[in-house]
C-alpha positions, -999 to +999 in steps of 0.1 A: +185+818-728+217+794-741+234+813-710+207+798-689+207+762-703+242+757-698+241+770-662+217+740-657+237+718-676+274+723-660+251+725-625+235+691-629+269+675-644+287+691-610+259+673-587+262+641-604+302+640-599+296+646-560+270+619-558+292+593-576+320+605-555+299+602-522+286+564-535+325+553-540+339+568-500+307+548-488+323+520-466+314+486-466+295+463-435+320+451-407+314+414-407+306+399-372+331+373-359+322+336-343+302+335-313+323+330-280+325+298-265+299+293-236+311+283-203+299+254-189+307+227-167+314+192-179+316+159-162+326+126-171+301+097-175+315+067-150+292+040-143+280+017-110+262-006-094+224+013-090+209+007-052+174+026-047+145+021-033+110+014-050+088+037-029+051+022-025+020+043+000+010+016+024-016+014+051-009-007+086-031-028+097-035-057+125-034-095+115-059-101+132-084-082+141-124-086+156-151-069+166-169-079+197-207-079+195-235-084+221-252-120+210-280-119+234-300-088+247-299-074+280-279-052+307-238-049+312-233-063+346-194-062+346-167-053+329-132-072+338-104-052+318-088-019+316-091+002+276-059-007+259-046-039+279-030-065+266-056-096+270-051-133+266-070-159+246-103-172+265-100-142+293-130-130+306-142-097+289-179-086+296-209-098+315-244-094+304-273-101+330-287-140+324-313-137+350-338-143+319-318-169+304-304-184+339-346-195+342-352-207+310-323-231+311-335-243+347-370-246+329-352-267+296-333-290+317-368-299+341-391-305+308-359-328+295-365-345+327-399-350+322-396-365+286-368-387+298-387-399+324-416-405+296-395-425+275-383-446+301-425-455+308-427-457+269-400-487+269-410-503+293-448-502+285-431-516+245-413-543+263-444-557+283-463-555+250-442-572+232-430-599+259-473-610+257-470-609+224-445-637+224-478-661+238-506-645+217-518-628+251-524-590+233-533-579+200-510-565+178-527-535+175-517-528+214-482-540+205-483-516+177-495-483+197-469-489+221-436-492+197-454-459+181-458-442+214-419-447+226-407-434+190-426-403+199-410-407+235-377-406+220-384-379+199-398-359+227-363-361+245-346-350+214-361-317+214-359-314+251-323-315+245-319-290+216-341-267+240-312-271+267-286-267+246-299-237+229-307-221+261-271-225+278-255-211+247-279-177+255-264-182+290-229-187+276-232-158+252-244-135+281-204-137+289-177-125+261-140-136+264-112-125+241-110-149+208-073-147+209-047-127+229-035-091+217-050-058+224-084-046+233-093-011+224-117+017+242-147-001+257-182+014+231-205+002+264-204+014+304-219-011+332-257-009+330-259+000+292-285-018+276-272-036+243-290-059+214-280-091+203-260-086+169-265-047+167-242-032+200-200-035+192-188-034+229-149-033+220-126-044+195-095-071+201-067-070+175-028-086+176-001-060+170+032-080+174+040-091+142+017-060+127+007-061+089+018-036+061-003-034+031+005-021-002-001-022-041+021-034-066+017-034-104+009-063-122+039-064-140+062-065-108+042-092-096+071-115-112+097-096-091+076-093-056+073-139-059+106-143-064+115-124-033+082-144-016+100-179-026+136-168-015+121-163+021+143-138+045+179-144+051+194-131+086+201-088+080+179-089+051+168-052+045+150-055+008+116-041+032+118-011+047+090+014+062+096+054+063+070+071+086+071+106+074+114+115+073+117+084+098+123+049+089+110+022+111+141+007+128+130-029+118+127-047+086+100-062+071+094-098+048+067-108+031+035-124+042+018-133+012+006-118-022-034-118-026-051-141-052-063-118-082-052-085-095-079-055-090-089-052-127-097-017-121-064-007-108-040-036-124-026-036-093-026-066-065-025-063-028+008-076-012+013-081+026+043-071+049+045-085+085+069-061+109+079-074+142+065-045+167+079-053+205+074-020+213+039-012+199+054+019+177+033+004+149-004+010+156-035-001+128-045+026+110-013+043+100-002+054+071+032+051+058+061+040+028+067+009+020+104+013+010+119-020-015+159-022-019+162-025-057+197-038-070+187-048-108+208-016-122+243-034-126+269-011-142+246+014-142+250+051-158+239+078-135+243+111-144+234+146-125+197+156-132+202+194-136+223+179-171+192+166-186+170+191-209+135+179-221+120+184-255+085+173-263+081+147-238+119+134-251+156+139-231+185+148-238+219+159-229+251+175-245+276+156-251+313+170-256+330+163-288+357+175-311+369+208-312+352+217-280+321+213-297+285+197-279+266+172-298+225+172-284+219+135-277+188+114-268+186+093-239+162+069-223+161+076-180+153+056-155+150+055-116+161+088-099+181+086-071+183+117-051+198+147-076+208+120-100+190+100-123+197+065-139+203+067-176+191+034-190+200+040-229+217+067-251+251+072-226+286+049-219+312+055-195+338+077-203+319+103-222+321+139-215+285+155-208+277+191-199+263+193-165+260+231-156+255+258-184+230+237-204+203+264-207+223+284-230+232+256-256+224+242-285+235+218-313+270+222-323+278+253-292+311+258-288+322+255-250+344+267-223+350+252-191+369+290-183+349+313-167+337+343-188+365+374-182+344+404-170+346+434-195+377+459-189+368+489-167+370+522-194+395+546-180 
């Protein structure tokens, strides 16, 4: 039994030893080294003078611009023009038949005959009267009915002649003629089609050379857009341009006038171009950008896009400091311009920004502008 305890005793000292033993050869963790630098691409901030344009949708539209309506009823009995010519102020457009109205002014002009020809019997019958009256040869009372009857007279030919006159404007409005000269459309009526006064648009006549371009502008350009409205166009002025899809309309534009009140809906306000358009490229209707040359950006910074990241709504870049180390900085952008963007606030010449590589930063990365060495083949 003692034999057996201190078999057990020597056996559990011996197992102890090895597992102190084991404990002490136990090595220590490795500790990891520095990250390697990142390889990026880095740039140096330089500024310049900022040109751009402001880019604004715009709609064109003619100057001026009517519809032509029927004023009296009745039949097309001509039609002098060919759709799309170019007519002239005062040319003669449409006829509607004035058969009808042709009578009734013949009829107008005899009844004003008739009541002329009454008032001259009226004065002369007032004259008489009164000439007796002179001698006491008539009572007054006969003197009296005549002066009443050639007031009546004389109103009698006053409405004669408003009857004439508002019959020959039925017969004058039974022909249209163009309001001013430009360019008539696709005739709405054939010969023989019956149309009503007020109601039936036969055509419609609109100027296209100078042509309008409307746009919107923000109430708080409105400042910017008189200034350029007072300073009038110099010769080669440019500061209005119009793209039509990737073209730009070969002529410039200047301003026609800025409307009177700003849409309090939109807080915008309607502003006018006029384009010259000799060779009728321009038509009403289209749709286009209105393109504004913008020089305000004086010694501006402008910096590659692809170097900005965004955080919450907020930018940033990295810029390059000591010990090859990047710095995350704020800035405040501006008007891009192609794959750059201005940089308003937060950036000065001469500072060293990361430009490619930015995706694997962060505050206080060290960099590289060596690119990573591919791992050795194993032999």
């Amino acid at each position: 039994m003692i034999s057996l305890k201190r078999t057990l005793y020597y056996t559990f000292i011996a197992g102890s030893t090895v597992f102190v033993a084991s404990c002490g050869t136990k090595q220590k963790p490795q500790q990891q080294g520095p990250p390697p630098p990142v390889a990026v691409t880095i740039d140096t901030v330089e500024s310049t003078n900022a040109v751009y344009h402001d880019e604004y949708p715009a709609t064109i539209t003619a100057l001026n611009q009517v519809d032509l309506r029927a004023q009296v009823n009745g039949y097309i009995t001509g039609i002098y023009f060919k759709d799309g010519d170019k007519v002239s102020k005062g040319q003669k457009l449409y006829s509607i038949d004035a058969q009808v109205y042709d009578a009734s002014y013949q009829q107008a002009l005899a009844n004003l005959q008739v009541q002329e020809t009454n008032l001259v019997k009226a004065q002369k019958d007032a004259d008489r009267y009164h000439e007796l009256d002179k001698h006491d040869a008539i009572a007054k009372q006969q003197v009296d009915y005549a002066d009443a009857a050639l007031e009546a007279a004389k109103k009698q030919v006053a409405a004669a002649k408003a009857a004439v006159s508002g019959v020959r404007s039925n017969v004058n409005f039974s022909t249209i003629y163009a309001p001013f000269s430009g360019t008539i459309g696709i005739s709405q009526v054939k010969q023989g089609t019956a149309v009503v006064a007020g109601n039936t648009i036969l055509n419609t006549v609109s100027t296209d050379n100078p042509i309008a371009v409307d746009f919107a502008v923000s109430q708080k350009d409105i400042y910017r857009f008189l200034q350029m409205q007072q300073k009038g166009r110099r010769a080669g002025d440019s500061t209005f341009t119009l793209a039509l899809g990737s073209e730009v309309y070969p002529y410039s534009g200047t301003i026609s006038l800025i409307d009177r009140a700003v849409d309090v809906q939109t807080g915008t306000i309607k502003t006018r171009l006029e384009f010259p358009n000799d060779k009728g490229m321009l038509k009403a209707g289209m749709n286009g950008t209105v393109r504004v040359l913008n020089t305000a950006e004086a010694n501006a910074v402008i910096i590659p896009y692809k170097a900005i990241t965004e955080q919450l709504g907020e930018f940033f870049v990295y810029v390059v400091g000591d010990s090859s180390k990047v710095n995350q900085r704020k800035v405040q952008l501006s008007k891009a311009i192609g794959p750059n963007i201005i940089v308003r606030d937060g950036l000065k010449a001469g500072e060293k920004i990361v430009v490619q590589g930015v995706q694997n930063l962060k505050e206080g990365s060290v960099i590289t502008t060596q690119a990573p060495q591919a791992p050795a083949a194993k032999k």
